[in-house]
Residue frames as qw, qx, qy, qz and C-alpha x, y, z in Angstrom:
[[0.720, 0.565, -0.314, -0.253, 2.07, 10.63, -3.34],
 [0.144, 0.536, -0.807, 0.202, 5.14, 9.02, -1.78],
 [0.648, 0.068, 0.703, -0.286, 2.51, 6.33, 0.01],
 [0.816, 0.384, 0.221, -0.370, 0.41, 5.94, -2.50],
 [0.462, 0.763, -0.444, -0.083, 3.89, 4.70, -4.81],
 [0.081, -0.311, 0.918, -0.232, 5.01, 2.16, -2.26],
 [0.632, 0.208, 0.544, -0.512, 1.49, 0.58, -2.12],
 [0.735, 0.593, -0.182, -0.274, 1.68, 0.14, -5.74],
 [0.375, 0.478, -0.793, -0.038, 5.26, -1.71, -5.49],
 [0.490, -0.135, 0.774, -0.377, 4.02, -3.80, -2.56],
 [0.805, 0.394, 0.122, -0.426, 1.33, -5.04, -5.05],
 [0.421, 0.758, -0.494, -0.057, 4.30, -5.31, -7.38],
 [0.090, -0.472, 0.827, -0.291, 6.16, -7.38, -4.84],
 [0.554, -0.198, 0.703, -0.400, 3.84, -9.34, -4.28],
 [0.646, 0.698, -0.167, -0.259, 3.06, -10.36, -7.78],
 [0.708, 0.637, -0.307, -0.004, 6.38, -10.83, -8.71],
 [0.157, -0.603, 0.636, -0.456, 8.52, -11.87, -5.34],
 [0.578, -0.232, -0.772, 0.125, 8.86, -15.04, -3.83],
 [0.468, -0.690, 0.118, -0.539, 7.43, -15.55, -0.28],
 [0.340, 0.558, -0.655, 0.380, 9.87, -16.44, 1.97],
 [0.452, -0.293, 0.501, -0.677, 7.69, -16.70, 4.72],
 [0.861, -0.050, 0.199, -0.466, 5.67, -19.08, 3.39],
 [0.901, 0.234, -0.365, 0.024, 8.18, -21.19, 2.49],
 [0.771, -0.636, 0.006, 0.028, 9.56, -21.10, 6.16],
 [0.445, 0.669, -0.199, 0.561, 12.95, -19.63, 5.16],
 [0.570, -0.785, -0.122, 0.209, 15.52, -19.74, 7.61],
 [0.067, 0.996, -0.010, 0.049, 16.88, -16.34, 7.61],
 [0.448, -0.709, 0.487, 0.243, 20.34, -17.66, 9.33],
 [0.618, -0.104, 0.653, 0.425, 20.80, -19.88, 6.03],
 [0.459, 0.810, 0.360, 0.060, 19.62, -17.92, 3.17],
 [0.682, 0.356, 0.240, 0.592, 21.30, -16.90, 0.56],
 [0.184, -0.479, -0.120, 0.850, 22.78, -13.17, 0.31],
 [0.108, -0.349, -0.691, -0.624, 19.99, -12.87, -2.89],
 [0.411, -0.608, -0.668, -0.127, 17.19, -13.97, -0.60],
 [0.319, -0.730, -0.441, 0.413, 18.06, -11.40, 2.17],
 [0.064, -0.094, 0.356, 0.927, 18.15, -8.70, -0.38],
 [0.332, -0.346, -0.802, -0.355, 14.82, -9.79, -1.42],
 [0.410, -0.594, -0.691, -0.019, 13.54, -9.90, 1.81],
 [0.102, -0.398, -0.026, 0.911, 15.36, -6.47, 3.13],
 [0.096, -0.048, -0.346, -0.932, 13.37, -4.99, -0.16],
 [0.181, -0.452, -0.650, -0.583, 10.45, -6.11, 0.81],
 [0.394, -0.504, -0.571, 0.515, 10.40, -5.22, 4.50],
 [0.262, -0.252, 0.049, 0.930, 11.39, -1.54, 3.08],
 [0.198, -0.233, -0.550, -0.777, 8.80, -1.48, 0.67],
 [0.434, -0.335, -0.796, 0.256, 6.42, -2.77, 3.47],
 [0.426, -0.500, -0.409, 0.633, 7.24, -0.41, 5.78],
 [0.054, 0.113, -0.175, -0.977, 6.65, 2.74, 3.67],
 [0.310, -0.363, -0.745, -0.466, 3.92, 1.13, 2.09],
 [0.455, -0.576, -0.675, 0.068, 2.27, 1.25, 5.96],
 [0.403, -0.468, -0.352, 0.703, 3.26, 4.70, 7.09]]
């Protein structure tokens, strides 16, 4: 149940998240927002795939 609940926020994330990647976001100047953001979605990610 715990997958299937990340898979659903990933969706979520993606949906409602900028993508950082594709807007070539460098990581050493981003804001302390944007690497929140992108820490939540790595986390969400990473459950989401295990």
């Amino acid at each position: 149940m715990k997958k299937a609940g990340f898979k659903l926020l990933a969706k979520l994330n993606k949906l409602v998240l900028p993508s950082y990647t594709k807007q070539k976001l460098d990581l050493s100047k981003a804001t302390k927002i944007q690497l929140a953001i992108f820490g939540w979605k790595v986390f969400v990610t990473k459950n989401a795939l295990n």
